[in-house]
GUMAR-866055 format. One record per atom (N, C-alpha, C, CB): x, y, z; residue in one letter. Coordinates in steps of 0.1 Angstrom, whole numbers, plus 2048, in hexadecimal, padded with zeros to 3 digits. Each point is the difference from the previous one (the first is absolute). Glycine has a CB too. Example, Ala and Ser with C-alpha at 12.3 -4.5 7.8 and 13.67 -1.06 7.14 Angstrom:
residues 2
8847C784Ea 7F780C800a 80980C800a 7ED7F480Ca 80F8177EDs 80980B800s 7F880B808s 80C7FA7EAs 
This chain:
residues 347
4F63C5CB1x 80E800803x 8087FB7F4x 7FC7FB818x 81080D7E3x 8068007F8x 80C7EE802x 7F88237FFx 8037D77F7x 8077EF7FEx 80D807801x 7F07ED7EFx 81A80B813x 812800803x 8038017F4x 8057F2813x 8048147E9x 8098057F1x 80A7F9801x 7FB8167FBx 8087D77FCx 80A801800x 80C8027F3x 7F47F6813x 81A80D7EDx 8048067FAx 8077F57F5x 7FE815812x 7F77E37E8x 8067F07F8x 8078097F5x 7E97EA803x 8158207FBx 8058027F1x 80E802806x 7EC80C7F0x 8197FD81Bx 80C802802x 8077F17FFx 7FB81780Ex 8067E27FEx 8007F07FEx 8027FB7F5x 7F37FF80Ex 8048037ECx 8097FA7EEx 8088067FAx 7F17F77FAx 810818809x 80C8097F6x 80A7FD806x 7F68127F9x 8107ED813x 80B801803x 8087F37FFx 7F981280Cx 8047E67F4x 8087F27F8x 8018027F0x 7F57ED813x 80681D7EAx 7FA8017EDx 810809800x 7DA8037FAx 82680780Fx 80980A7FDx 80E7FC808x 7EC8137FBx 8127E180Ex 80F7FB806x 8087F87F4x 7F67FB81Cx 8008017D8x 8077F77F8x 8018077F8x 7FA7ED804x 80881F7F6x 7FD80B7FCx 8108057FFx 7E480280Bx 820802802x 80C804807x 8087F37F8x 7F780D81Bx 8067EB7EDx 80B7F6802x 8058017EEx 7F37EC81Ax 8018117DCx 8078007F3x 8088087FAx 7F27F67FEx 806819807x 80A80B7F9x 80B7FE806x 7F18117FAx 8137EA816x 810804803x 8087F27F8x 7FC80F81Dx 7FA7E87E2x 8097F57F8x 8028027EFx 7F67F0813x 8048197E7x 8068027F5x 7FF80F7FEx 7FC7E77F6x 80F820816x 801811800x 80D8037FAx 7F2805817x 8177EE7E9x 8108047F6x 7FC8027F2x 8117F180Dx 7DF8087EEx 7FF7FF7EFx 7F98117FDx 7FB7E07FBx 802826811x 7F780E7FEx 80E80B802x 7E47F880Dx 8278017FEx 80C80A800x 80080780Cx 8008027E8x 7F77FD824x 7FF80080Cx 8097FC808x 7EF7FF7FBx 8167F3803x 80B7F8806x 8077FF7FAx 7F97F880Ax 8158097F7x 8097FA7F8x 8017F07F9x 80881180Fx 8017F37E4x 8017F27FCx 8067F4807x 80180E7EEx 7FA7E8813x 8037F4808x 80B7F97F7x 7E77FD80Cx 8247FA7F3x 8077F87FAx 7F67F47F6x 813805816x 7F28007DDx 7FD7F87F5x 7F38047FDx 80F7EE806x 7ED8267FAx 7F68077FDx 7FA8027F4x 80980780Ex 7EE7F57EBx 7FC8017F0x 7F780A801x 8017E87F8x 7FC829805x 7F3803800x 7F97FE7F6x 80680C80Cx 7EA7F27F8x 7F77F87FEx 7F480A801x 80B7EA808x 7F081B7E8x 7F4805804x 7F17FE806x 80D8047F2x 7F07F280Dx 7F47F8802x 806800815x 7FA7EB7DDx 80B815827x 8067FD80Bx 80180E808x 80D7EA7F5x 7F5823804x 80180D804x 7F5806801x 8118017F8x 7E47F87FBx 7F1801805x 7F87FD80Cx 8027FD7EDx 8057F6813x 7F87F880Ax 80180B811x 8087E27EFx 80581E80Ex 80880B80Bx 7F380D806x 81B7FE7EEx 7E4808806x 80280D7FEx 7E8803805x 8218027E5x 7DE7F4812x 7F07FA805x 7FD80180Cx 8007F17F3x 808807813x 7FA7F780Ex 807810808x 8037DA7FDx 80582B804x 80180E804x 7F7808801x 8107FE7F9x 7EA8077FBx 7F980C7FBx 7F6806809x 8047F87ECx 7F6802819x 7F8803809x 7FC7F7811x 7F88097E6x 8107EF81Dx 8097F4807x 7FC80A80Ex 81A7F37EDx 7F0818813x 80580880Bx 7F3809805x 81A8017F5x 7DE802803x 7F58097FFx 7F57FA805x 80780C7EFx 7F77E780Fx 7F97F7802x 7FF7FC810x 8047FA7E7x 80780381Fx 8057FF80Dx 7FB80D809x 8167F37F6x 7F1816805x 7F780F803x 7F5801806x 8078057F1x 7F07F97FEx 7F4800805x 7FC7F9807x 7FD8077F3x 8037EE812x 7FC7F7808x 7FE80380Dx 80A7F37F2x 806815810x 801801813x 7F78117FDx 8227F180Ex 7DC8177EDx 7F6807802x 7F27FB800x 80E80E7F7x 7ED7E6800x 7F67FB801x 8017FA812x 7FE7FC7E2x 80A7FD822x 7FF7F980Bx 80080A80Dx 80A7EC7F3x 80081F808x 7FD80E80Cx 7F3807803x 8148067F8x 7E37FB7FCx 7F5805800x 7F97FB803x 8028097F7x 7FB7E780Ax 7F87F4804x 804802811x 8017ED7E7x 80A81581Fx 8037FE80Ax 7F880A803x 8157F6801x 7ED8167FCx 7FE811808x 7F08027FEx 81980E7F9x 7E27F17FAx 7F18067FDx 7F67EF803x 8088187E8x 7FD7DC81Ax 7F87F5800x 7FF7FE813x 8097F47E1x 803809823x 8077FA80Cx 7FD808806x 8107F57FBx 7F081C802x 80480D809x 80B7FF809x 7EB804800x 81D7F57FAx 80D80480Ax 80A8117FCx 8027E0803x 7F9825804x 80480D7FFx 810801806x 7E5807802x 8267FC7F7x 80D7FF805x 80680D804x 8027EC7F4x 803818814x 805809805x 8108047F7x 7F07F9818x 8178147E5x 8097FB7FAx 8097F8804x 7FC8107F8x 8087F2814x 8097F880Ax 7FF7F27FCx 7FB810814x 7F77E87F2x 7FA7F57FCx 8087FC7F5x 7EA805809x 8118067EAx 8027F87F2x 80C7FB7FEx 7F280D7F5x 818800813x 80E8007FBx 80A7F1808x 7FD8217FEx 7FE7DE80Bx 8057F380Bx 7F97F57F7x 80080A81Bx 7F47F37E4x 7F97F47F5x 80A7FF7F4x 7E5807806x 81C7FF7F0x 8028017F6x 8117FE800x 7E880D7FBx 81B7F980Fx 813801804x 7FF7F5804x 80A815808x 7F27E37FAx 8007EA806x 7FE7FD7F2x 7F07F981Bx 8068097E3x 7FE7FA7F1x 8078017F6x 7F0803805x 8138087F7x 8098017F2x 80E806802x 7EB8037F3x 819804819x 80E807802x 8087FA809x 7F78137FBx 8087E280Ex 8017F9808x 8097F17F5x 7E780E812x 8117F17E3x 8067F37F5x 8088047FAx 7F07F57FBx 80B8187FCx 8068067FCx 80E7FD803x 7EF80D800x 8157FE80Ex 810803804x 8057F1806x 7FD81D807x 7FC7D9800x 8017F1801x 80B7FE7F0x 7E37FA811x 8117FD7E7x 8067FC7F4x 80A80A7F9x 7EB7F47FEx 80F8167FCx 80C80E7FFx 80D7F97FDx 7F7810813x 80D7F37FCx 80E7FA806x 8067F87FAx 7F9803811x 7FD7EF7F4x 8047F67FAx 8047FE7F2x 7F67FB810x 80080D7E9x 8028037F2x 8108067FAx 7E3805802x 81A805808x 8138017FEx 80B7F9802x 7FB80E805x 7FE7ED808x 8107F7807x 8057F67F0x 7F67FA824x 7FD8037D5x 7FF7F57F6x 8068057F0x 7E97F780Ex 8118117F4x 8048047F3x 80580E7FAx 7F37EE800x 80B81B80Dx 80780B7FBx 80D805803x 7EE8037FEx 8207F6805x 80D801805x 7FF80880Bx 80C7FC7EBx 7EF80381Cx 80580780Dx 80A802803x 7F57FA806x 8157FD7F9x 80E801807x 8078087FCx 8027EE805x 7FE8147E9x 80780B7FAx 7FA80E802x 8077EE7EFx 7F081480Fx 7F780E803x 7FC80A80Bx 7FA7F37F3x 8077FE81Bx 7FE80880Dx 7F0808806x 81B8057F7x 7E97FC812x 7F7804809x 7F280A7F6x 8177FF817x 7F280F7E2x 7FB80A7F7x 7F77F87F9x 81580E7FEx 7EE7E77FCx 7F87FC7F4x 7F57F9807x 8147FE7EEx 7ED7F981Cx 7F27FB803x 7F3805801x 80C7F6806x 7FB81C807x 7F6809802x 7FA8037F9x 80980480Cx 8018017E6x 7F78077F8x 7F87F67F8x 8108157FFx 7F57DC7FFx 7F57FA7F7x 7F17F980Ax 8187F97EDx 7EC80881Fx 7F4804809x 7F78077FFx 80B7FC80Ax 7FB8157F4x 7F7807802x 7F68027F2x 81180A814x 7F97F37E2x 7FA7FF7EFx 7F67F37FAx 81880D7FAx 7EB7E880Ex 7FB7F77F9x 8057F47FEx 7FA8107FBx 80A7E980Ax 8067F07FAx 7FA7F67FAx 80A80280Ex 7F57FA7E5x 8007F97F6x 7F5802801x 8107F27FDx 7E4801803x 7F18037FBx 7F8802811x 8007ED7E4x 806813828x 7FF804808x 7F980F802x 8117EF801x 7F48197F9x 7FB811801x 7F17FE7FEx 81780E7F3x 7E37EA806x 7F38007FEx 7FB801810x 8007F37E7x 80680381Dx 7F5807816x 80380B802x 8037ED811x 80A81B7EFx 80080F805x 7F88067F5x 81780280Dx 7E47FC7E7x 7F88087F9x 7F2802805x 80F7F87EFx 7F47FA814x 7EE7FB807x 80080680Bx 7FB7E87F9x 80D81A80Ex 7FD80780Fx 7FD8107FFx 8107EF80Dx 7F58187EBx 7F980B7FCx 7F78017FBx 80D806800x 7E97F37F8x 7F77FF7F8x 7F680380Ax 8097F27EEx 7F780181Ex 7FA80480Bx 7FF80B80Ax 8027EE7FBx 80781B804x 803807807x 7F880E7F8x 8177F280Ax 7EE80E7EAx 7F880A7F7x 7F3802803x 80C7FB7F0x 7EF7F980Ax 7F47FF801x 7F780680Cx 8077EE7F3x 7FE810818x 7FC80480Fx 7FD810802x 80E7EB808x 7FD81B7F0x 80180E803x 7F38017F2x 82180980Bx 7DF7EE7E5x 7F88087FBx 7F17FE801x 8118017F3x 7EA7F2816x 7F4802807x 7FE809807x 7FF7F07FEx 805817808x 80480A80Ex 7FC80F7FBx 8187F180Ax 7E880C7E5x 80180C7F8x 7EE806801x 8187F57EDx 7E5814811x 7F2804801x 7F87FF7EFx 808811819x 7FA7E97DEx 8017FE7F3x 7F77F57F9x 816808805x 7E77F87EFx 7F67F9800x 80B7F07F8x 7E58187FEx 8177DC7FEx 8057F67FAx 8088067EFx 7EA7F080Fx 80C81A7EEx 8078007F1x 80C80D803x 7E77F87EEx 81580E81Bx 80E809802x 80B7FB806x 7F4811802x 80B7E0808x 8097F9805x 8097F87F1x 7EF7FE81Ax 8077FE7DFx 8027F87F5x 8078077F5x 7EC7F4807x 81381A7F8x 80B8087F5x 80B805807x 7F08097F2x 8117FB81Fx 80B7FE805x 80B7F77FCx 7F380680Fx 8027EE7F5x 80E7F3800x 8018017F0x 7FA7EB816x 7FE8147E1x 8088027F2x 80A8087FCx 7EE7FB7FCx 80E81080Ax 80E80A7FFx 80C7FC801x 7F580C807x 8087EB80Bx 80F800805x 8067F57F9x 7FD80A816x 7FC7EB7E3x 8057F57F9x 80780B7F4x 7ED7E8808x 80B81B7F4x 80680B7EEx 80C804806x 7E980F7F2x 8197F8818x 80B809806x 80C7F8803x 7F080F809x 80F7E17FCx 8057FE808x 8117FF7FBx 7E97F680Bx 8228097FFx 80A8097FCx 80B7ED7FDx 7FB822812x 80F7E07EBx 8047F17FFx 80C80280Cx 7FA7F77E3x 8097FF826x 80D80280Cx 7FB7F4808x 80881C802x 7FF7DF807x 7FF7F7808x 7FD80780Ex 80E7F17F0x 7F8819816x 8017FF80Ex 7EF7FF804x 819810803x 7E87E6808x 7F27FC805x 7F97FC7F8x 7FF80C80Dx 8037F47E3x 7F57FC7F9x 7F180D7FDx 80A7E480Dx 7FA8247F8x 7F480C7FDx 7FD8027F5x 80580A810x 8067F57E8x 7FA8077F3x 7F77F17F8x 8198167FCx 7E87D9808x 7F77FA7F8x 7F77FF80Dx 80F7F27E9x 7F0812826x 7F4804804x 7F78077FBx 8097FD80Cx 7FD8097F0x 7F58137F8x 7FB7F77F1x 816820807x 7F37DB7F8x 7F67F67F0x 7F57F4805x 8187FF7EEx 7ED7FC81Bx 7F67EF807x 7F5808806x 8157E980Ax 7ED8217FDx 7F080A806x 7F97FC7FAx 805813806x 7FD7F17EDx 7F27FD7F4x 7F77F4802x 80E8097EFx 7FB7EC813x 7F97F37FDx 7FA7FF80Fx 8117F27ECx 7F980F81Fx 7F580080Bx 7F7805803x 80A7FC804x 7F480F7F9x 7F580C801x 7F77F67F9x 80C81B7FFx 7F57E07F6x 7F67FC7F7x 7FB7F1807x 80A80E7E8x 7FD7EE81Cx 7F97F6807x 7F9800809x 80C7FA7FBx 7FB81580Fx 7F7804809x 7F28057F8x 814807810x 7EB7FB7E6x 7F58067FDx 7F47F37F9x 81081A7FEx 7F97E07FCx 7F97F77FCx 7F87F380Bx 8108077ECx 7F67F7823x 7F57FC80Bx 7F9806801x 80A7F880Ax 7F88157F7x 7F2806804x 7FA8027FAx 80480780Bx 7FB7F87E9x 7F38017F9x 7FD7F17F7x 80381D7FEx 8067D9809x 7FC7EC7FCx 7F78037F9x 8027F0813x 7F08127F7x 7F57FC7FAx 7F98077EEx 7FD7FC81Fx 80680D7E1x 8008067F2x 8087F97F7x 7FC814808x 8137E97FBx 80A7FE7F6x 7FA7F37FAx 81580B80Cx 7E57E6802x 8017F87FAx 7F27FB7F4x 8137FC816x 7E780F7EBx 7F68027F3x 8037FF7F5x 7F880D809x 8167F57F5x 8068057F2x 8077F07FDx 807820804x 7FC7DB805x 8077F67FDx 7F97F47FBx 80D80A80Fx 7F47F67DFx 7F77F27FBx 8147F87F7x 7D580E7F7x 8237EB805x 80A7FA7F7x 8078087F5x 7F27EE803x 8028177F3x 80480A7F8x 80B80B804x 7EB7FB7F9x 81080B810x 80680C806x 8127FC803x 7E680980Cx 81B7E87F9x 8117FB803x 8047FA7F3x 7FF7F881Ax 7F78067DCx 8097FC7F4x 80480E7FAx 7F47E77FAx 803822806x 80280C7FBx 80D80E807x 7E47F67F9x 820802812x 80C805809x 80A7FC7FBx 7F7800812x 8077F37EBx 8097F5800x 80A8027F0x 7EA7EE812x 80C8167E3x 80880B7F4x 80680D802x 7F17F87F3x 80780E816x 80680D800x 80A804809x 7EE8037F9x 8147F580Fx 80D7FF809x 8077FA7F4x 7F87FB81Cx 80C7FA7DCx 8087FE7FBx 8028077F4x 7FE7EF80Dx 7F981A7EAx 8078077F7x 80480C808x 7F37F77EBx 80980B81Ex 80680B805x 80F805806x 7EB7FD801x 8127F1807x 8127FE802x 8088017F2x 7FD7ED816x 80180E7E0x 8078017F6x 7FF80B7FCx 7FE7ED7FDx 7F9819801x 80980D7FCx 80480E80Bx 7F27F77EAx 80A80781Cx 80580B80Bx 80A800805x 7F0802805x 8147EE7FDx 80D7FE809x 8058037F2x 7FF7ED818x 8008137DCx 80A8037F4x 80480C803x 7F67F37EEx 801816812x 7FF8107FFx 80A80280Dx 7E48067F6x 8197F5815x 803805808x 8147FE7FFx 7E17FD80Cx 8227F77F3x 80B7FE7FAx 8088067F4x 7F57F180Bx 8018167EDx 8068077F4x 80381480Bx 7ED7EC7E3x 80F814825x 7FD80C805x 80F7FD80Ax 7DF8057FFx 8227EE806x 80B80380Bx 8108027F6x 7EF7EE817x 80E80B7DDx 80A7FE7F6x 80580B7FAx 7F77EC7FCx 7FE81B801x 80580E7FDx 80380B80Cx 7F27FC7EBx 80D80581Ex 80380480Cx 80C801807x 7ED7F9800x 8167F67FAx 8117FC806x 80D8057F0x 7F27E2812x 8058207E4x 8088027F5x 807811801x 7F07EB7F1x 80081E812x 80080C801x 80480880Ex 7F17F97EDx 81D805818x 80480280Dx 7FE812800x 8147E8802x 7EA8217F5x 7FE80E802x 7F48047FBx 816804800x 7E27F1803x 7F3808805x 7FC80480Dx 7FA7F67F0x 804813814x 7F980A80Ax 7FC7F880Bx 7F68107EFx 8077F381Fx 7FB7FC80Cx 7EF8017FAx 81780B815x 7E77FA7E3x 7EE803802x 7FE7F47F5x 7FA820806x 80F7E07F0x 8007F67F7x 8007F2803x 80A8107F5x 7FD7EE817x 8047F2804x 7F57FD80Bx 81C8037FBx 7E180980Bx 7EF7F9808x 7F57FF7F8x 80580A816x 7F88007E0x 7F37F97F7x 8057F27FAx 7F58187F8x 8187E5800x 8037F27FFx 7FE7F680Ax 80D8087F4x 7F47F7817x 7FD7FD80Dx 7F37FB804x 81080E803x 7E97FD7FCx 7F2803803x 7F67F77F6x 807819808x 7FE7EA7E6x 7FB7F77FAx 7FF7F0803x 8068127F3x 8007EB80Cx 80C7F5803x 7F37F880Bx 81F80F7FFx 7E17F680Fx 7F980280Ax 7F27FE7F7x 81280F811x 7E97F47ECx 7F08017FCx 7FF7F67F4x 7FD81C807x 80C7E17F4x 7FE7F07F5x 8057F580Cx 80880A7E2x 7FF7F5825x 8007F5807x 7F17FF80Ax 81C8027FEx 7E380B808x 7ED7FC807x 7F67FE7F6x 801810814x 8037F37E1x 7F67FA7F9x 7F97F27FDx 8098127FBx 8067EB805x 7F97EA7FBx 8077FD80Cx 8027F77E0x 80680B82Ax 7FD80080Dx 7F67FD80Ax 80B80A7F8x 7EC802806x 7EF7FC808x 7F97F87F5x 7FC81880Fx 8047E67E4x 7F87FB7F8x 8037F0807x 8008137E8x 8117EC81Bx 7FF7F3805x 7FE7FB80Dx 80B8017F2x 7F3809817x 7FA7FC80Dx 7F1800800x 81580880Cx 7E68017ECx 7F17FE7FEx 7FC7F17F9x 7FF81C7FBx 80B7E07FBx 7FC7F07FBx 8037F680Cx 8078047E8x 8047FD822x 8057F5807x 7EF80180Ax 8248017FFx 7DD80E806x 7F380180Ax 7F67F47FCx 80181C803x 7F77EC7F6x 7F47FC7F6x 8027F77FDx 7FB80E7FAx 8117E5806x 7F97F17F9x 8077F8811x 8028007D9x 80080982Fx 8057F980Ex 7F0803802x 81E80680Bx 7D58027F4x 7F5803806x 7F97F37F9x 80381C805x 7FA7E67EDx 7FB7F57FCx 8037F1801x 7FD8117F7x 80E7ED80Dx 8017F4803x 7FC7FB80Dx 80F8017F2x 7F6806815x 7FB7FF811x 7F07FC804x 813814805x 7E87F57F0x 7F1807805x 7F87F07F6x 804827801x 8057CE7F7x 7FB7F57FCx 8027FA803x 7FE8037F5x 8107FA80Ex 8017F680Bx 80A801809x 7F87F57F3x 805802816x 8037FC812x 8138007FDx 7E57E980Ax 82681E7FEx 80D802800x 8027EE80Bx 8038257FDx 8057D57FCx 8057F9803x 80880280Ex 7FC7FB7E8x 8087FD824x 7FF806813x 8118017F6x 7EA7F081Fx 81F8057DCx 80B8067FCx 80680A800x 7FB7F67FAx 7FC8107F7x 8058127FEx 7FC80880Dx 7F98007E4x 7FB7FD825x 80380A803x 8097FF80Dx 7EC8087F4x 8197F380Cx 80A7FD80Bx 80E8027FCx 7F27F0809x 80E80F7E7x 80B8027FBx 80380F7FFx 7FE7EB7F5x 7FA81D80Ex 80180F800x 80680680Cx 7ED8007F4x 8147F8818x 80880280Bx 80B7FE7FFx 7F27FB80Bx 8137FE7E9x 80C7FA7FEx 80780F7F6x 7F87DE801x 8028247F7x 80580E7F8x 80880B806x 7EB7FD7F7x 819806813x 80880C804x 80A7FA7FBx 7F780C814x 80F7E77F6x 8097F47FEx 8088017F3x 7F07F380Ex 8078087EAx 8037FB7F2x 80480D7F9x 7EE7EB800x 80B81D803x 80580C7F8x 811801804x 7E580D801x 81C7F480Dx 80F803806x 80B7F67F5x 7F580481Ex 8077F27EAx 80B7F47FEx 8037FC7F1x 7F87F8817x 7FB8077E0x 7FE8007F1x 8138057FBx 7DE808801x 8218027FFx 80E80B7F8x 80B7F9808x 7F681B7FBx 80B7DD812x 8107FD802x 7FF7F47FDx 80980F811x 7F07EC7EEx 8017EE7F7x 8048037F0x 7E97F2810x 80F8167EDx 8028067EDx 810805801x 7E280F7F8x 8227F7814x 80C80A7FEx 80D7F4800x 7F481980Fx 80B7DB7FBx 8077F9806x 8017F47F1x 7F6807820x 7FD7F67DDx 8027FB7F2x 8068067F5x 7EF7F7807x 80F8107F1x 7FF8077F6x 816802803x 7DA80D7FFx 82C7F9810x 8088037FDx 80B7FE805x 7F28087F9x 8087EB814x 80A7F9808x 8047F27FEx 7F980F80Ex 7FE7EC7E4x 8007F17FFx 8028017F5x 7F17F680Fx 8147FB7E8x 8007FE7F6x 7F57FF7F7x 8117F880Ax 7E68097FEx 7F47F77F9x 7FB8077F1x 7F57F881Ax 8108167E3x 7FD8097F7x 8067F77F2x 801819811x 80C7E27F3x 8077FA7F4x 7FD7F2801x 8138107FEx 7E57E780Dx 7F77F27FBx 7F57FF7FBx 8087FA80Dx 7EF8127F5x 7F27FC7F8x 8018067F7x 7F17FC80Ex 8158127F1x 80480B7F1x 7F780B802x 8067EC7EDx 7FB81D810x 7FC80B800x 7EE7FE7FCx 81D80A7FBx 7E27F07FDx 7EE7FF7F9x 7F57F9808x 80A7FD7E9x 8007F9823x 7F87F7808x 7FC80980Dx 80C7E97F8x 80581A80Bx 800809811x 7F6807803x 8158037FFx 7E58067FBx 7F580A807x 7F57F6804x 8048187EFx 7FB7DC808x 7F27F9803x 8027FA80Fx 7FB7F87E5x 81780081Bx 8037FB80Ex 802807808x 8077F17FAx 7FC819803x 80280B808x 7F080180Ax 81480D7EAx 7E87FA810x 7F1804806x 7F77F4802x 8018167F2x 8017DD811x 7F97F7805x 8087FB80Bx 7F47FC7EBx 81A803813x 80B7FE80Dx 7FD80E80Cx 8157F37ECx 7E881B80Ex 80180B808x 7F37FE807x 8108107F1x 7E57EC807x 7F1801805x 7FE7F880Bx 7F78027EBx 80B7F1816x 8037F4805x 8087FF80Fx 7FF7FA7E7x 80C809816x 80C80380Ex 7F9812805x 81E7EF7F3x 7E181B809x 7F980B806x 7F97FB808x 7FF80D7F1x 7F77F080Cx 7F17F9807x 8047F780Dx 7F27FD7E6x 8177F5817x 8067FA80Ax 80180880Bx 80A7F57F1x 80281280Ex 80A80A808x 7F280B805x 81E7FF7EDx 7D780580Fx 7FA806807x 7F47F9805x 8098127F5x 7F87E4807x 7F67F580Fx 80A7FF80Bx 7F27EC7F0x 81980E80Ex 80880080Cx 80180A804x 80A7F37FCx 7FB81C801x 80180780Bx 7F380480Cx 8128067EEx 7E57FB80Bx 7F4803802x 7FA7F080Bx 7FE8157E4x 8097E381Bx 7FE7F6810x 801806809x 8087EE7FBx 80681C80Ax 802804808x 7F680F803x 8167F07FCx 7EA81280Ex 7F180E80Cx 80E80C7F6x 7F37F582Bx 8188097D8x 80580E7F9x 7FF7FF7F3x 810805810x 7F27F47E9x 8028017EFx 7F37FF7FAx 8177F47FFx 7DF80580Cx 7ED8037FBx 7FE812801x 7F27E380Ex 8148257FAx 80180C801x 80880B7F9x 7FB7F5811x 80E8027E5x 80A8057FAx 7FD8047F4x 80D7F680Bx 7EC7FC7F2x 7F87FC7F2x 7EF7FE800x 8177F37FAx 
């Protein structure tokens, strides 16, 4: 009889990649994401730090809930019906979603001046770092139809590459960065199921040797890829066919040190786990992660642009207080809700 699989490596990534979040949104005004805060200095060393903890942040997350889908479906056998998935997953991630959403507006996106028009539509597109669950709820949904497919792994696997290369840029529903995140879930899906091979590969060498090539790669791709959007925005009469291979390129240097970096986060979340024992903390602190992710951006948002505090510690300190104040009170605010039978269901 096959021993119980448990999933320690997930357990340690997701606190790895909640602090992850939390920093890039605390220094996302020095990358140009967020607006400038009062008494703004940009700061290279600070746009890095940004732009790092990003790079492969989102993809990483990804992979995970494919890793944890596949663990569910091919380990668990819980076989889900679409119906099933679509009610599961609609509690889970579309359910907070349009919850917080809201609130996210009532807070900070003028409602009163804009009206009814504007909430719907920033509902249906996406609100602030929120869109990431309606991204995630298609991912799952995809996925369902592309197991369903009669196809083998590597034809599933150049599918989803495609539709990442392809994927189109717009908000409504978030489909077009669904058609890009497929990738990473697919790959997680693929990478449970075949655990037992992958974690062969995984010695020391192999994560120090990730561990460069994810980073010269970010450095120079994210360059390329940035010199590609620059000339793109300069050259307004180039062609429809012109502006999706720009696109497309673009697309294929970001998956590149992208997966180089979820392959490093994987791989030294495996080796560590597989040396030593996860502290009962972390993994309890992983229950806490939907939470933290939510609430993280309106403590950063509420700081950064409803308080003074930008012009008391100064621009060079704030991201640090920033993201230890945001980490800290997040976390709080999602133990408490999570006391209560509804908000343990929420979160």
């Amino acid at each position: 009889m096959e021993m119980k699989y448990n999933l320690s490596e997930v357990s340690f990534i997701r606190p790895l990649l909640i602090i992850l979040v939390v920093l890039y949104h605390a220094f996302a005004p020095f990358a140009g994401t967020w607006r400038e805060f009062a008494g703004f200095v940009p700061n290279e060393a600070y746009r890095y730090i940004a732009n790092i903890s990003y790079s492969s942040m989102l993809e990483t997350f990804v992979f995970i809930s494919g890793y944890v889908f596949s663990y569910q479906c091919l380990y668990l056998n819980k076989n889900y019906s679409l119906k099933q998935l679509c009610i599961k997953k609609g509690k889970r991630l579309l359910l907070p979603y349009l919850i917080f959403g809201f609130i996210y507006l009532l807070l900070f996106g003028d409602i009163g001046n804009k009206g009814f028009y504007y909430v719907v539509s920033e509902l249906l597109g996406g609100v602030g770092h929120l869109w990431f669950l309606m991204m995630l709820f298609w991912c799952f949904i995809a996925l369902w139809f592309l197991t369903k497919l009669r196809l083998n792994d590597i034809s599933l696997l150049l599918i989803s590459l495609l539709l990442a290369i392809c994927s189109p840029i717009g908000k409504f529903f978030q489909i077009g960065s669904a058609m890009y995140y497929l990738l990473y879930f697919f790959l997680g899906w693929l990478f449970f199921k075949h655990h037992k091979a992958v974690h062969q590969f995984v010695t020391r060498n192999t994560v120090i040797v990730l561990a460069i090539l994810y980073l010269f790669a970010f450095l120079f791709f994210s360059k390329g890829a940035g010199i590609l959007k620059s000339n793109s925005i300069q050259h307004t009469e180039l062609s429809l066919f012109s502006n999706a291979c720009i696109m497309g390129s673009m697309r294929m240097l970001r998956i590149s040190y992208s997966f180089l970096g979820v392959l490093f986060y994987y791989y030294i979340s495996i080796k560590i786990t597989t040396k030593y024992s996860l502290n009962k903390h972390i993994i309890s602190y992983g229950k806490l992660c939907l939470g933290v992710y939510i609430f993280q951006q309106f403590v950063l948002q509420f700081l950064y642009y409803r308080t003074n505090l930008p012009i008391v510690v100064g621009p060079y300190v704030l991201p640090w207080v920033g993201f230890g104040i945001a980490l800290l009170v997040s976390t709080f605010m999602t133990y408490l809700v999570r006391l209560s039978l509804i908000g343990k269901r929420l979160l």
